[in-house]
N, CA, C and O atoms as a GROMACS GRO file, in nm:
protein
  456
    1UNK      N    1   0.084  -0.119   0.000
    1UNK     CA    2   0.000   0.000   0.000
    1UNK      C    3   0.088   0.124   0.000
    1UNK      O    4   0.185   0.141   0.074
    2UNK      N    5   0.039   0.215  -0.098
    2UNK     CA    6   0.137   0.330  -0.118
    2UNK      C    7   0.028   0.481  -0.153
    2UNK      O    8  -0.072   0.499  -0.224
    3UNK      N    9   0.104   0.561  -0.070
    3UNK     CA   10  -0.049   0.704  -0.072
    3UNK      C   11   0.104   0.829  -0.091
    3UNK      O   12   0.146   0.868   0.018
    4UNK      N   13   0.147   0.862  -0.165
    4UNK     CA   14   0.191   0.890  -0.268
    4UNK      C   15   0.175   1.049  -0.285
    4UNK      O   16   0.106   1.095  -0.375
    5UNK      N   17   0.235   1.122  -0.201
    5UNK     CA   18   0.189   1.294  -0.172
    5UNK      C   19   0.306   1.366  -0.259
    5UNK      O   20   0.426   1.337  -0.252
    6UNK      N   21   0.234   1.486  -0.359
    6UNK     CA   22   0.315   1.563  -0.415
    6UNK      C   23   0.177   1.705  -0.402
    6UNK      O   24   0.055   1.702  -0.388
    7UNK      N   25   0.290   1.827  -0.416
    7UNK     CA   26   0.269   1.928  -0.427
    7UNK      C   27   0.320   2.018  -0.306
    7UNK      O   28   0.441   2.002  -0.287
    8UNK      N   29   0.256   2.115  -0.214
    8UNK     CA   30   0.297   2.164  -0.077
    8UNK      C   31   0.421   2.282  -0.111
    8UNK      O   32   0.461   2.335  -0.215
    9UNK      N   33   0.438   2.286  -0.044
    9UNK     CA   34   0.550   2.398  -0.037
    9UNK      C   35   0.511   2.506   0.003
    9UNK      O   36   0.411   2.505   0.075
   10UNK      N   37   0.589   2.659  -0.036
   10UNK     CA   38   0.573   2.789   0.039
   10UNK      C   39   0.509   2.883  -0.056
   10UNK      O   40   0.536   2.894  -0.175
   11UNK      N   41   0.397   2.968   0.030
   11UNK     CA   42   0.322   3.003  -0.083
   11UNK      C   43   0.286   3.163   0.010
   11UNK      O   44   0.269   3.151   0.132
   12UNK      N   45   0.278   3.283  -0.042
   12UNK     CA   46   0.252   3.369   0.014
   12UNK      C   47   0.096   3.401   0.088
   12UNK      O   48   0.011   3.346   0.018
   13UNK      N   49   0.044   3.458   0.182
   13UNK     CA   50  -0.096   3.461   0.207
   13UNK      C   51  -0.182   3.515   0.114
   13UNK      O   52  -0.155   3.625   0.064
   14UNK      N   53  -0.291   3.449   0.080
   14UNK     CA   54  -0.355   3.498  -0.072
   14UNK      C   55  -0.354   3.440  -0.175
   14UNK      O   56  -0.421   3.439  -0.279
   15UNK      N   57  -0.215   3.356  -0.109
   15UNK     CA   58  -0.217   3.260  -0.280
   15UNK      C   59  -0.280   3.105  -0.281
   15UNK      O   60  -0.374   3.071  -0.209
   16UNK      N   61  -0.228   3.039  -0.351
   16UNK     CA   62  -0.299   2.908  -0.374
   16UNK      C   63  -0.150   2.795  -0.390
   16UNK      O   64  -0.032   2.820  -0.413
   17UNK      N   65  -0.236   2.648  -0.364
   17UNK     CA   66  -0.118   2.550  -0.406
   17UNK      C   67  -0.250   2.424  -0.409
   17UNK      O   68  -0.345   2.408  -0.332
   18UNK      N   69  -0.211   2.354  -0.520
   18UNK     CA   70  -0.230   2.195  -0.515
   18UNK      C   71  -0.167   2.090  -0.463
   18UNK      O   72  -0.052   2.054  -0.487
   19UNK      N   73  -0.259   2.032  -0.376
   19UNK     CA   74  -0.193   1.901  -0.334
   19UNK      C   75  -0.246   1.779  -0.418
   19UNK      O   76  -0.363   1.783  -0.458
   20UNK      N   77  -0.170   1.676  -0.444
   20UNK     CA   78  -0.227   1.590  -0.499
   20UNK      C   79  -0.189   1.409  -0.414
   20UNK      O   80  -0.072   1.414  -0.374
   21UNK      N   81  -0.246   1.283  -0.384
   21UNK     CA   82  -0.231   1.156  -0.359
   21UNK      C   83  -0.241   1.094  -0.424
   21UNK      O   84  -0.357   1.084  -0.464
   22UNK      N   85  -0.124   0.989  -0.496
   22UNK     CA   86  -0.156   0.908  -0.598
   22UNK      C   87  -0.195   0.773  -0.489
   22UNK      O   88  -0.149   0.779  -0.375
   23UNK      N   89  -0.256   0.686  -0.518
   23UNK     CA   90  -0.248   0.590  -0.406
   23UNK      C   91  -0.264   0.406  -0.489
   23UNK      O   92  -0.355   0.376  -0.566
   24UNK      N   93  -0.197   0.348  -0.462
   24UNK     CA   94  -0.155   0.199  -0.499
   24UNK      C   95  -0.154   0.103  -0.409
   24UNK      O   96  -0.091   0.112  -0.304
   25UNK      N   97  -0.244  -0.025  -0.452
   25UNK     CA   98  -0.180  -0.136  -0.350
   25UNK      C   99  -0.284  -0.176  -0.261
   25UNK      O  100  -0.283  -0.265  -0.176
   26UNK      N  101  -0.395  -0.077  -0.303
   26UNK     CA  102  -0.576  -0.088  -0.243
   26UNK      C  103  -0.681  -0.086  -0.358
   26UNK      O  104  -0.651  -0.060  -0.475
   27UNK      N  105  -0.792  -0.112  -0.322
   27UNK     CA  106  -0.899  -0.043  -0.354
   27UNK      C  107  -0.957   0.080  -0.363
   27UNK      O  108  -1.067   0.118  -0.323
   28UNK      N  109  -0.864   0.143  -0.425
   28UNK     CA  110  -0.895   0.332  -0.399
   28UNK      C  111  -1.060   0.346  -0.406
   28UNK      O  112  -1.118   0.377  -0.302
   29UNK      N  113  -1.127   0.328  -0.513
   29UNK     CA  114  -1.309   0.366  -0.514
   29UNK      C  115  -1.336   0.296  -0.426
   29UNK      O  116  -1.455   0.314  -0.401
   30UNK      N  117  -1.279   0.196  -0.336
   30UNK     CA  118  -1.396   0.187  -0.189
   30UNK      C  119  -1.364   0.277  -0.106
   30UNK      O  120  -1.445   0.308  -0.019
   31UNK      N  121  -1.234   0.342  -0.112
   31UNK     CA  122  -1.259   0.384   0.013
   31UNK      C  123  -1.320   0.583   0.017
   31UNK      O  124  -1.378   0.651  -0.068
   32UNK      N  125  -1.266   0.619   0.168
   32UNK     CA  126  -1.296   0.772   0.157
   32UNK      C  127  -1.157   0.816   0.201
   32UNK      O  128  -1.100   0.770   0.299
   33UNK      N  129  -1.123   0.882   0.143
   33UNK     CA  130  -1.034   0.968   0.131
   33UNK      C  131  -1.038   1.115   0.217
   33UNK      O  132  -1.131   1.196   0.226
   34UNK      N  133  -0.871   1.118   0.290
   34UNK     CA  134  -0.918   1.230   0.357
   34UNK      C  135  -0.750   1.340   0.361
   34UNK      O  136  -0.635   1.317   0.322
   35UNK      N  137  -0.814   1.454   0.427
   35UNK     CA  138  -0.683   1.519   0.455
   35UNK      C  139  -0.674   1.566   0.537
   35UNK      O  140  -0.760   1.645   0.575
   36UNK      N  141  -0.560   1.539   0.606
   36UNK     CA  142  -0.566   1.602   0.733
   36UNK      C  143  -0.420   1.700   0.749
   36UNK      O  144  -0.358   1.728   0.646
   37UNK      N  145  -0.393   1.728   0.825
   37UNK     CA  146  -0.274   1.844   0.862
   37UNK      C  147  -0.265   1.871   0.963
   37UNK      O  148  -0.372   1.910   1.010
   38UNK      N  149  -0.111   1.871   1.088
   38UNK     CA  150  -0.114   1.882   1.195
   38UNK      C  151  -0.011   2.010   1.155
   38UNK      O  152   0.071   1.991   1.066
   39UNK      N  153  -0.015   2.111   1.207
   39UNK     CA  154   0.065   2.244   1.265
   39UNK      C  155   0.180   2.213   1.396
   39UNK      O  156   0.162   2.112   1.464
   40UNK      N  157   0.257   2.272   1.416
   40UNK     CA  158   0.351   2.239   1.499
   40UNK      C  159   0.283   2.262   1.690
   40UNK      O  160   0.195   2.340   1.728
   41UNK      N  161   0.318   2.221   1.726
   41UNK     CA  162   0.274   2.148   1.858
   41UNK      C  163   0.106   2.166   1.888
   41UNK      O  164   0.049   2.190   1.995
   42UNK      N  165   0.046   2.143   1.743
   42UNK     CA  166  -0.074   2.123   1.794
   42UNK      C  167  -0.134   1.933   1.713
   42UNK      O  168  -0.083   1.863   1.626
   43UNK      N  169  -0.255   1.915   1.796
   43UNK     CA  170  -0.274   1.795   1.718
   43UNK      C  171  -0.325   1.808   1.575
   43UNK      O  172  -0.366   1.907   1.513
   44UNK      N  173  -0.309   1.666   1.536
   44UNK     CA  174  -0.370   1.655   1.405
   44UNK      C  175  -0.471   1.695   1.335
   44UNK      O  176  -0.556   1.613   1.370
   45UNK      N  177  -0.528   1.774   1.248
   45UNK     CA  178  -0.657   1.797   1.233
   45UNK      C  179  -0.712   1.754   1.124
   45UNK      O  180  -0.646   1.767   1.021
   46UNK      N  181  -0.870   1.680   1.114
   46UNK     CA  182  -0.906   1.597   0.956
   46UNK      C  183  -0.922   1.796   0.956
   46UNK      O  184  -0.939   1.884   1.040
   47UNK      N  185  -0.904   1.786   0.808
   47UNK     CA  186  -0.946   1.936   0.697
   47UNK      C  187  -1.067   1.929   0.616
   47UNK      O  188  -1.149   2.020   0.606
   48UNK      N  189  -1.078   1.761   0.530
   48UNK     CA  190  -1.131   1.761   0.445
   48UNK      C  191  -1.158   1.567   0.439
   48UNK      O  192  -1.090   1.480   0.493
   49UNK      N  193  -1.252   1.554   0.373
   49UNK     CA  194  -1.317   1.438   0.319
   49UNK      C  195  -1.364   1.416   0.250
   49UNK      O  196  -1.451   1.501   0.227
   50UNK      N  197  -1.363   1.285   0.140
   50UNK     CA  198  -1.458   1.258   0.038
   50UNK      C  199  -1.491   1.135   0.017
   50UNK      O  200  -1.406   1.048  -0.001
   51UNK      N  201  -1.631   1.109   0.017
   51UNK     CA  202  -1.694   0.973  -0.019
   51UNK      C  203  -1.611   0.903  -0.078
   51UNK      O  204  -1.496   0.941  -0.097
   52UNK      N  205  -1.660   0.784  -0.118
   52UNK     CA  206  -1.578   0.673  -0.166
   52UNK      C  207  -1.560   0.708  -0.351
   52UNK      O  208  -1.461   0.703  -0.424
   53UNK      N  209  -1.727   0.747  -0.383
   53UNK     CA  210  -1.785   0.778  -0.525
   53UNK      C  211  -1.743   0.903  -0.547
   53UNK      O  212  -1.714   0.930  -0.664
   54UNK      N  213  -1.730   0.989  -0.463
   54UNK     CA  214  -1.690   1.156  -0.486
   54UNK      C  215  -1.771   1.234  -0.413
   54UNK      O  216  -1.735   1.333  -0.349
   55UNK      N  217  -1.914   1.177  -0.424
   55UNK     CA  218  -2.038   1.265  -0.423
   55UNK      C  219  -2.053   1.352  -0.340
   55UNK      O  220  -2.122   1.450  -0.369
   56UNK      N  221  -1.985   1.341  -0.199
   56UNK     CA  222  -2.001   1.424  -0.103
   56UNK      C  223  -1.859   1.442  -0.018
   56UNK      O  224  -1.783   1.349   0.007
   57UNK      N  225  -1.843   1.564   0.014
   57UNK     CA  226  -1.755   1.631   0.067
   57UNK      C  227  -1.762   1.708   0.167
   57UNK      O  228  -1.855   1.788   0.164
   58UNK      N  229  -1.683   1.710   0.270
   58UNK     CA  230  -1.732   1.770   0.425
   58UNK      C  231  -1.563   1.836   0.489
   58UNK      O  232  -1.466   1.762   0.508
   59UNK      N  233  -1.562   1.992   0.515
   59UNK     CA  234  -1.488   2.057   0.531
   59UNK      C  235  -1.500   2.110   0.637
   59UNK      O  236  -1.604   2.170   0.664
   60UNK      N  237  -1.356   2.098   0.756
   60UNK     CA  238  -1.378   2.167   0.859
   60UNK      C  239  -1.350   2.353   0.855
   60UNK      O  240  -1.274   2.433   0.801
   61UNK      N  241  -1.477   2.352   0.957
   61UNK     CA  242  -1.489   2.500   0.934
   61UNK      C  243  -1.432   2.617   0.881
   61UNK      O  244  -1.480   2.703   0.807
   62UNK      N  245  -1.294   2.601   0.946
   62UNK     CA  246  -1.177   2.660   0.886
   62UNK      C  247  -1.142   2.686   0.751
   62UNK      O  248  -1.086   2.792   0.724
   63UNK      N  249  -1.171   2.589   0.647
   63UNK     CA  250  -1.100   2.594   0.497
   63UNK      C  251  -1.231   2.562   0.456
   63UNK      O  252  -1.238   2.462   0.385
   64UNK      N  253  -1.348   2.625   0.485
   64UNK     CA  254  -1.477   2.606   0.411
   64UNK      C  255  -1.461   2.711   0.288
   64UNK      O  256  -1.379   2.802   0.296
   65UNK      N  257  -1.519   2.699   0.207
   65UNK     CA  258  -1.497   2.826   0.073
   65UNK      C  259  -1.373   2.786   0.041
   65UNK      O  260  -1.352   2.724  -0.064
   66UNK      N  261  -1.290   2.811   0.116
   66UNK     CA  262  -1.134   2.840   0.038
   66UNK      C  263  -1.078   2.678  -0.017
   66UNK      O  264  -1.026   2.692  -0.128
   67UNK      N  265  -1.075   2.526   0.031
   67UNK     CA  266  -1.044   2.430   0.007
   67UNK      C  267  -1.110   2.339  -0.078
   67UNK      O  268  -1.230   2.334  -0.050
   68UNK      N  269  -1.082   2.273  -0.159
   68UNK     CA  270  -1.172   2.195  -0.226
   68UNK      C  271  -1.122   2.105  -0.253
   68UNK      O  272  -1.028   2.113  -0.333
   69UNK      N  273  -1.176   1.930  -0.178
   69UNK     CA  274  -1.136   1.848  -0.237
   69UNK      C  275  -1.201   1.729  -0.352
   69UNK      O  276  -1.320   1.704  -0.372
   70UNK      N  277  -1.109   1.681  -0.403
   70UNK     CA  278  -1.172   1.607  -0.523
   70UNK      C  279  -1.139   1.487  -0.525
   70UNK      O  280  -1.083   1.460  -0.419
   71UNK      N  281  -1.149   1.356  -0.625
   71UNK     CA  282  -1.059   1.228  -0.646
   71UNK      C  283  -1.116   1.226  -0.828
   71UNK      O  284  -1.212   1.269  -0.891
   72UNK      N  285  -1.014   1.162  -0.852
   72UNK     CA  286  -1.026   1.103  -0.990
   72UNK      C  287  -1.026   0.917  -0.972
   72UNK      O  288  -0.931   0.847  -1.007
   73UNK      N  289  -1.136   0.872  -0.919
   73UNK     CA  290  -1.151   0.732  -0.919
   73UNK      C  291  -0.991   0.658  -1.030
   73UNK      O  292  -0.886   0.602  -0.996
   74UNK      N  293  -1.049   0.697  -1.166
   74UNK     CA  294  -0.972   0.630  -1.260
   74UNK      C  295  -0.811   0.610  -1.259
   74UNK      O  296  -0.728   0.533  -1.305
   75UNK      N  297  -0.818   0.734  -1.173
   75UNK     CA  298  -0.648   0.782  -1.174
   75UNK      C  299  -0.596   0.746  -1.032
   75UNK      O  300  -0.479   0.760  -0.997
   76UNK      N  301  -0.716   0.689  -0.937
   76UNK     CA  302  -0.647   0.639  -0.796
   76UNK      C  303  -0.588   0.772  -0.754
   76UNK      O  304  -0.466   0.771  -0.738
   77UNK      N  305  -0.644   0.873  -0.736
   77UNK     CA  306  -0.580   0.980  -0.679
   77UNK      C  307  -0.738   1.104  -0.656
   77UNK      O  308  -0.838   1.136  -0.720
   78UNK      N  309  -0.655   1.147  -0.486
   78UNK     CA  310  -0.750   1.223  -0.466
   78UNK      C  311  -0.654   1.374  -0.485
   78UNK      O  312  -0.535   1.365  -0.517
   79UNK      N  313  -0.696   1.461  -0.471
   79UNK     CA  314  -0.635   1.605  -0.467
   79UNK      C  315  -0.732   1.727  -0.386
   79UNK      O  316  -0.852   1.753  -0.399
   80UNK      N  317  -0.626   1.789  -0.300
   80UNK     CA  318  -0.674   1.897  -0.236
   80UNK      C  319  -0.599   2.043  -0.296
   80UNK      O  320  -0.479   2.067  -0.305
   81UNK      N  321  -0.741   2.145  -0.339
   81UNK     CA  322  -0.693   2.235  -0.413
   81UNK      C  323  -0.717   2.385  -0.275
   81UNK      O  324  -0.825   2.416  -0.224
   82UNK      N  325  -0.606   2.439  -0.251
   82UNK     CA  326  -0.637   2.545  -0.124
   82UNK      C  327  -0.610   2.678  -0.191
   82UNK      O  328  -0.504   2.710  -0.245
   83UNK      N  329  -0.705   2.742  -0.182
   83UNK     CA  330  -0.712   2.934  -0.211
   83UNK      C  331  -0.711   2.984  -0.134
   83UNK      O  332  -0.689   2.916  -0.034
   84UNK      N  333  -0.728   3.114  -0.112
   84UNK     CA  334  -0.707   3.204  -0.023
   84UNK      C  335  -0.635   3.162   0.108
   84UNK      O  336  -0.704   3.179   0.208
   85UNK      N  337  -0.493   3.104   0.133
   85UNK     CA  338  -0.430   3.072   0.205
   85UNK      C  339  -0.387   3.149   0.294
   85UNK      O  340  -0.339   3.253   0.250
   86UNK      N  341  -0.388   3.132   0.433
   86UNK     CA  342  -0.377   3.215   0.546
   86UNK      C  343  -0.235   3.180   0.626
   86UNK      O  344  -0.161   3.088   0.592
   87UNK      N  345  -0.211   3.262   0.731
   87UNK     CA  346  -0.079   3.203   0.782
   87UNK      C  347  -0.112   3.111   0.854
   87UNK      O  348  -0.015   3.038   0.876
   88UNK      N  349  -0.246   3.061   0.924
   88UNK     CA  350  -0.286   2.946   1.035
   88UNK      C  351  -0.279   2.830   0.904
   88UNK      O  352  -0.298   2.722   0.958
   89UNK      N  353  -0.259   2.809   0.751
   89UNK     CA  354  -0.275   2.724   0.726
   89UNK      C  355  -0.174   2.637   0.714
   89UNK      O  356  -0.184   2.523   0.668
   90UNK      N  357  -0.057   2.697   0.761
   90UNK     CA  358   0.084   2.642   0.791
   90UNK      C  359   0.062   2.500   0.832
   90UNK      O  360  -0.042   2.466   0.890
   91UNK      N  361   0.141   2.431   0.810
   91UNK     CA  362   0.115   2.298   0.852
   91UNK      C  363   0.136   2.180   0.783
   91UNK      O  364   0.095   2.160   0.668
   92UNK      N  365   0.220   2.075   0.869
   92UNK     CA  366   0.184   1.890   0.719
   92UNK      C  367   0.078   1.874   0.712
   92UNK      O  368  -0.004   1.893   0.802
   93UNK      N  369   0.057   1.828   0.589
   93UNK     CA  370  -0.052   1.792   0.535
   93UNK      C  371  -0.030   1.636   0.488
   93UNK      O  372   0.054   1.591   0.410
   94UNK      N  373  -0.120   1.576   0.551
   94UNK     CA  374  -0.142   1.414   0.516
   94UNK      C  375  -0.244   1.373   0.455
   94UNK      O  376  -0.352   1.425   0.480
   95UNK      N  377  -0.231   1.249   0.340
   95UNK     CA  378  -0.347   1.209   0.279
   95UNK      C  379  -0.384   1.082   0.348
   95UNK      O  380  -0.301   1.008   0.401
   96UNK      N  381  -0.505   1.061   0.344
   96UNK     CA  382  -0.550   0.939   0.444
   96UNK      C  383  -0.633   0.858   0.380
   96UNK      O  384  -0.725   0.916   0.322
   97UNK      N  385  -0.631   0.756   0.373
   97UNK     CA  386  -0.756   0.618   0.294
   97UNK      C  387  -0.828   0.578   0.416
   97UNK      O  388  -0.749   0.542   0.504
   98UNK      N  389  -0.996   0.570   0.463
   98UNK     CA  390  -1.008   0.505   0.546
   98UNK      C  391  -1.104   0.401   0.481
   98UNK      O  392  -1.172   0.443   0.387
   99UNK      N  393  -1.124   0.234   0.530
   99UNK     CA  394  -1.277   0.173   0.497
   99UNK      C  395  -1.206   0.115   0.634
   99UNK      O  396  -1.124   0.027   0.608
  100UNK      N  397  -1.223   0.153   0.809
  100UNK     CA  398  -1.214   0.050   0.867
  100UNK      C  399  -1.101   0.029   0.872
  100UNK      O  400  -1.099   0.062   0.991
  101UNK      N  401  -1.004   0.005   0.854
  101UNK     CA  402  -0.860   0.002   0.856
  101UNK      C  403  -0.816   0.192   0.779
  101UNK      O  404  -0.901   0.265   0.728
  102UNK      N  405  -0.693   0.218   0.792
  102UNK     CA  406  -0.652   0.335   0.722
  102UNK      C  407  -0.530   0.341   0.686
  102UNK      O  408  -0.445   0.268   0.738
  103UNK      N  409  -0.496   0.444   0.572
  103UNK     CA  410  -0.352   0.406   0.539
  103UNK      C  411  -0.326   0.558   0.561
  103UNK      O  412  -0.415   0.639   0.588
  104UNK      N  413  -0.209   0.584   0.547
  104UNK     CA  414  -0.128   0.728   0.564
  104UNK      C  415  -0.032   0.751   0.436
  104UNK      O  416   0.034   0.664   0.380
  105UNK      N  417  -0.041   0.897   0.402
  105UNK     CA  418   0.060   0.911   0.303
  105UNK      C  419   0.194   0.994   0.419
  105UNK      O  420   0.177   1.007   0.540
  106UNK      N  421   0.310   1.036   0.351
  106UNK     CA  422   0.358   1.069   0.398
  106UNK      C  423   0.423   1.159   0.445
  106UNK      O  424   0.531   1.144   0.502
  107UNK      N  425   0.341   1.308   0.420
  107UNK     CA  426   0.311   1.398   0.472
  107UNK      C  427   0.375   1.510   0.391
  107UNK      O  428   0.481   1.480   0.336
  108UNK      N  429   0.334   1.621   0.376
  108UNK     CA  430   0.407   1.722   0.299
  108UNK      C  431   0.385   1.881   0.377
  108UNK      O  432   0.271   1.919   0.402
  109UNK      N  433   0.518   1.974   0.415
  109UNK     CA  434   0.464   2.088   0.474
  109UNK      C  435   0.389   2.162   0.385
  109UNK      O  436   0.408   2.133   0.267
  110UNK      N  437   0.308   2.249   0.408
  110UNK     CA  438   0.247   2.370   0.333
  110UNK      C  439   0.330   2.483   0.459
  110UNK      O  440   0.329   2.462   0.580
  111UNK      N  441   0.397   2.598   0.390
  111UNK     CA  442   0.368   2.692   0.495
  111UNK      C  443   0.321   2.836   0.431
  111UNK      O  444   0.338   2.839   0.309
  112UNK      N  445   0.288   2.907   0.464
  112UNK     CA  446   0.239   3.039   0.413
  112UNK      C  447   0.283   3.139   0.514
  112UNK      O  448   0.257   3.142   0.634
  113UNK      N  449   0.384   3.253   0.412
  113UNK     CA  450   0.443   3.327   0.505
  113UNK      C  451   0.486   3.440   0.419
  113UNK      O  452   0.528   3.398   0.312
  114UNK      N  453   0.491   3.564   0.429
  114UNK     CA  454   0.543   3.641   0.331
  114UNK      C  455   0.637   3.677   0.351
  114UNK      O  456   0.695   3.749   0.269
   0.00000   0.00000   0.00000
């Protein structure tokens, strides 16, 4: 099992970055897909989620409007697209598979800082 994180890096406040998870070695369309991101000495936080099919998506309060996540079933990959980036959005960002068991990707910083 492999969850496969590219994108992240340093991005000024205001701007934008794509994250993307390629993921191998599962059943990607069963499961739900998620993202989470822990900031430095705080805990982990889920950000974002998506059904197994796509259909529905659920964003914590914080990156409502500004985050949007997606999957491309075909392509075994989900992607989180973030706008209007703030300095609280500093932080790794992890991609997550759950059905009942879960897998972890392996984490990428975002920081936003001018």
């Amino acid at each position: 099992v492999q969850l496969v994180e590219s994108g992240g890096g340093l991005v000024q406040p205001g701007g934008s970055l794509s994250r993307s998870c390629a993921a191998s070695g599962f059943t990607f369309a069963s499961y739900v897909m998620r993202w989470y991101r822990q900031a430095p000495g705080k805990e982990r936080e889920l950000v974002a989620s998506i059904s197994s099919t796509g259909g529905t998506a659920n964003y914590v309060d914080s990156v409502k409007g500004r985050f949007t996540i997606s999957r491309d079933n075909a392509k075994n990959t989900v992607y989180l697209q973030m706008n209007s980036l703030k300095f609280e959005d500093t932080a790794v960002y992890y991609c997550n598979a759950f059905r009942g068991v879960q897998f972890w990707g392996q984490g990428t910083q975002v920081t936003v800082s001018s």
